[in-house]
N, C-alpha and C positions, 0 to 999 in steps of 0.2 A: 590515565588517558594516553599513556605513549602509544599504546597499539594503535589508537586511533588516528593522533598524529602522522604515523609513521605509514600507514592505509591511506591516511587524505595527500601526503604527499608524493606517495607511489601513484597512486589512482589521480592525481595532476600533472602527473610527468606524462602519461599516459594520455588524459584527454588532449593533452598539446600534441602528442606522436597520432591521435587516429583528428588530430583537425577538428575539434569540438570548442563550442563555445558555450558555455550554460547561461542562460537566462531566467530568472529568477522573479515571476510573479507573486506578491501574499505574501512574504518575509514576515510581513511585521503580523501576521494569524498566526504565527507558530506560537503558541504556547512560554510564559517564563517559568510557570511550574511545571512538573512531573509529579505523576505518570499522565502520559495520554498513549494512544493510540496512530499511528500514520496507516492509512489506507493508501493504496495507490494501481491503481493500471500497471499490465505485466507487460511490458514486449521485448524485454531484448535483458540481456545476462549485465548490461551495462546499467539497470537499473538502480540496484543496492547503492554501487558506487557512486551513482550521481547524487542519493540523497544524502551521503557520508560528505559530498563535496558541498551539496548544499544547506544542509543543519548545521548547528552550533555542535560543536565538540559534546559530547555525553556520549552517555551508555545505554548500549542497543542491545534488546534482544530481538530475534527475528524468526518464524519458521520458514524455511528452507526443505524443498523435495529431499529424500534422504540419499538417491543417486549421486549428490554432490559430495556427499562426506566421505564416499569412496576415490573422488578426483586425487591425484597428487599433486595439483596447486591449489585449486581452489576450496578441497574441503577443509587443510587446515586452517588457510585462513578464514574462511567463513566461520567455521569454529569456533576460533581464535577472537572474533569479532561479536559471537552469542550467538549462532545458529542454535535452533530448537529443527534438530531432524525428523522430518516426520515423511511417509508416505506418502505417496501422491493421492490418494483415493479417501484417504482415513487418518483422522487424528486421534490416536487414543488419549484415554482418561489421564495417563501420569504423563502426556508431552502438556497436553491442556492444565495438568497441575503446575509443571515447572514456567509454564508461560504466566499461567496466574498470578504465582510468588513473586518472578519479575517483576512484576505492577505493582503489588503490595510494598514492593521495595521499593517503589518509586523509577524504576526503569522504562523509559520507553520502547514501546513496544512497534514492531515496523512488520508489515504486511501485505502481500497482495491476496486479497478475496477470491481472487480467479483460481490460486493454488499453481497455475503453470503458466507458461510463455504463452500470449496467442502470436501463430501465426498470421494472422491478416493487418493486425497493429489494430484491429475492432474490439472492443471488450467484451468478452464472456462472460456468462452466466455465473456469477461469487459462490462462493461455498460460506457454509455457516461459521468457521472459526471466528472472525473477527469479532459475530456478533456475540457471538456465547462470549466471547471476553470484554466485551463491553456493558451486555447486559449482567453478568456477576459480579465488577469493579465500581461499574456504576466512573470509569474515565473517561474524558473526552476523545472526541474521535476526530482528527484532522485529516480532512480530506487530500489529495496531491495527485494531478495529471497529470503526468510524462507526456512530451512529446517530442516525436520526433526520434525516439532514442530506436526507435522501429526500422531506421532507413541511416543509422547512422554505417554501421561497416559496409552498406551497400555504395555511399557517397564514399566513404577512405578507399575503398575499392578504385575509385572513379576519381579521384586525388581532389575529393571535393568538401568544402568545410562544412560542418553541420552545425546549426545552432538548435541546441538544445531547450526545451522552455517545460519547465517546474509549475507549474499551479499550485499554489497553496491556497487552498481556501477557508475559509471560516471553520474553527474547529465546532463542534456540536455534540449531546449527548442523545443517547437511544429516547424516544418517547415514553412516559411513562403507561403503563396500564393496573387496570384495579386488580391485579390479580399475580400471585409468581407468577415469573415466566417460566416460557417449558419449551418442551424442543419443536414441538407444532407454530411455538411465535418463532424464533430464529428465523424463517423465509421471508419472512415480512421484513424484519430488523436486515438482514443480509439486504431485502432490494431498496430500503430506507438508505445504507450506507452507500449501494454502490451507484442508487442516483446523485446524491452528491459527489461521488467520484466523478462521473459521467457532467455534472455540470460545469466541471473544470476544462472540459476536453473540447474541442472543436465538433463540430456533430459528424463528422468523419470516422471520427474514434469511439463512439456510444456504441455502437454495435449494437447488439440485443437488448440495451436500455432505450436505443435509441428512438424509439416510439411508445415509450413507456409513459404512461397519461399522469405517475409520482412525479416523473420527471418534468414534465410540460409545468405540471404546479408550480414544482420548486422554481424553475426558470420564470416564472409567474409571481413568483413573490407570494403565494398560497401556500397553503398547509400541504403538504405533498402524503403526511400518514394514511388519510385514508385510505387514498388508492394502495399503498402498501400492503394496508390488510388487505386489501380484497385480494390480494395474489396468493393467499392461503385457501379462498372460499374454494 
């Protein structure tokens, strides 16, 4: 755990120099066992860090765009930390295997669906990694909102504090079906996760979930799968 240590207290010295304050909704849905899964909205390179300030000390793996492992600070520490490099477009079969064995270890696994930064602070359209690993593990999936982390170097710019706020919400597993799954369910399971992502966020930040009728369910206290599947038909 030193590295980790030694990252939560570099990346604290740090949010006190850019004027950030973290606020921490959900604490207590985080999981005591391992493995599970953390989902979460992309906007800003300050993300990782803020959820290494807000979990409990353990052991991360994570995929990471692979342009980062060529940086000379931050790929080796991401590295250093359990980045799984992969391309931006495509995740082959052996990054998807060493992610797997992760989990079989009992490692937590940390992700955003989007696969990149959005530019607008709005959430994109998820990519299917999360769910292929959710649906072979059969882990839980805890949901997490970022905000705010969008507009944060724009206020330190502006010598202005920003408070950060974390959503953590109820962790949850993939819906079952009578059937293996296969890579035609993944778009379903992908929009099943990323409205729960989306339910943690102010309806500013939903972006392209943000009229999503799963999502209307879930915030309804309904079953939100069906509408799921129908985004395959």
């Amino acid at each position: 755990m030193f590295r980790y240590r030694l990252i939560r207290l570099l990346t604290n010295i740090l949010r006190l120099i850019l004027l950030a304050r973290i606020e921490v909704l959900g604490r207590e849905h985080i999981p005591g066992e391992r493995p599970y899964i953390v989902v979460l909205n992309h906007n800003s390179t300050v993300d990782t860090p803020v959820l290494l300030l807000t979990f409990p000390l353990q052991k991360w793996r994570f995929f990471a765009i692979e342009k980062w492992q060529h940086h000379p600070i931050y790929g080796p520490i991401m590295g250093w930390l359990g980045a799984i490099y992969v391309p931006r477009d495509d995740i082959d079969r052996r990054k998807l295997r060493e992610a797997l064995d992760a989990l079989e270890e009992g490692t937590v696994f940390g992700g955003a669906p989007e696969g990149t930064r959005s530019r607008t602070g709005q959430m994109m359209a998820g990519k299917d990694g999360a769910a292929y690993l959710a649906a072979r593990t059969g882990a839980p999936i805890l949901p997490v909102g970022l905000e705010n982390t969008d507009v944060l170097f724009a206020n330190f710019k502006q010598l202005r504090p920003t408070r950060l706020k974390v959503h953590i919400g109820e962790p949850f597993t993939l819906p079952k079906i009578d059937r293996r799954v296969r890579a035609k369910d993944l778009p379903a399971y992908t929009h099943y996760i990323m409205i729960h992502i989306a339910a943690q966020l102010p309806s500013s930040y939903r972006g392209v979930y943000a009229d999503s009728p799963a999502l209307q369910a879930l915030l309804a206290g309904e079953d939100p799968w069906p509408y799921c599947e129908k985004v395959t038909e």
